[in-house]
C-alpha positions, 0 to 999 in steps of 0.5 A: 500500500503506497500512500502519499503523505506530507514527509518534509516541511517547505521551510526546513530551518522554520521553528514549528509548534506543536500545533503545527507539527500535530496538524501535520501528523493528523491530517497524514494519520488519518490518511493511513488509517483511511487507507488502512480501512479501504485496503482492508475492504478491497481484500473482501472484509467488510463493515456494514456502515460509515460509522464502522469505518469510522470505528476502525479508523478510531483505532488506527489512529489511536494506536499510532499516536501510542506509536508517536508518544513511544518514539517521542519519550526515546527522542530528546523531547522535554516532557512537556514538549512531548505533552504539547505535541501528542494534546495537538495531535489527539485534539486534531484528530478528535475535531476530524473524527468529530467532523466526520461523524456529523457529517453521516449525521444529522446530530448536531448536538453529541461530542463526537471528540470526547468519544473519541478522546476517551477511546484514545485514553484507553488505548494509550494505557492499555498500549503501554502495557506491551513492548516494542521492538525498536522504534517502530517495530510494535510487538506481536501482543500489541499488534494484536491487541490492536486487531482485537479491537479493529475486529470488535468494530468491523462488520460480521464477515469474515469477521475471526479473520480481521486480527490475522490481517491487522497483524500481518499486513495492515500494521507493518504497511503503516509502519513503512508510511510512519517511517516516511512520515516522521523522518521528516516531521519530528 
């Protein structure tokens, strides 16, 4: 799966805030994710509806900002520069899977960004639970903690295949696009 992403900043000497660079990552996050979801569909599993897609692309994401945080905490990012960048990024992603969701909806009136903040709380702290090897190598555990959950949210069909498909492909392709991603951006 190639995908196209934003890797390098125009300005390279400009200093960036953690808004911006949050941003950034966000808008490229969520492009894996939905190229995740669509490479999964195109290989014949299936979710019923837009807001399952939705769902899985939540868990994506939620996993690759654990990914992020992982390589920020082994980088020689202050604390607090850490905290600033991985709030701009779950906020940024929390307003497009809100925008998103009102989108399918005619709901005005849930917060679709607090859903999605407090999955993303809970995946932070269950994902810290498992080990790493190296940067962006995610162990088998962790990988399929993650399709354990993407299957929980897809649909029915071949629905006991869907880990099996996190773990072997949807995950390492994604890592190969966070490479790109952030050997630019961080």
């Amino acid at each position: 799966m190639k995908i196209r992403v934003k890797n390098k900043w125009n300005d390279k000497d400009k200093q960036r805030t953690p808004e911006e660079t949050g941003s950034v990552l966000g808008f490229n996050l969520w492009k894996v994710a939905s190229a995740n979801v669509m490479h999964m569909e195109n290989e014949g599993f299936e979710t019923d509806t837009n807001f399952q897609r939705l769902d899985v692309i939540a868990e994506f994401t939620a996993f690759f900002v654990h990914v992020i945080d992982r390589i920020l905490s082994d980088k020689d990012y202050s604390p607090e520069d850490r905290q600033a960048l991985i709030t701009a990024l779950a906020l940024n992603l929390a307003k497009t899977m809100h925008d998103n969701r009102q989108d399918l909806t005619e709901d005005r009136e849930t917060d679709f960004r607090g859903q999605y903040i407090q999955l993303l709380n809970e995946r932070m702290a269950e994902y810290s639970n498992f080990s790493f090897d190296g940067e962006l190598n995610p162990g088998f555990q962790v990988r399929r903690c993650v399709g354990n959950h993407v299957r929980d949210v897809m649909g029915e069909k071949d629905n006991k295949w869907v880990p099996d498909q996190v773990i072997d492909i949807e995950i390492p392709d994604a890592m190969k696009a966070m490479k790109r991603i952030l050997r630019g951006m961080l």
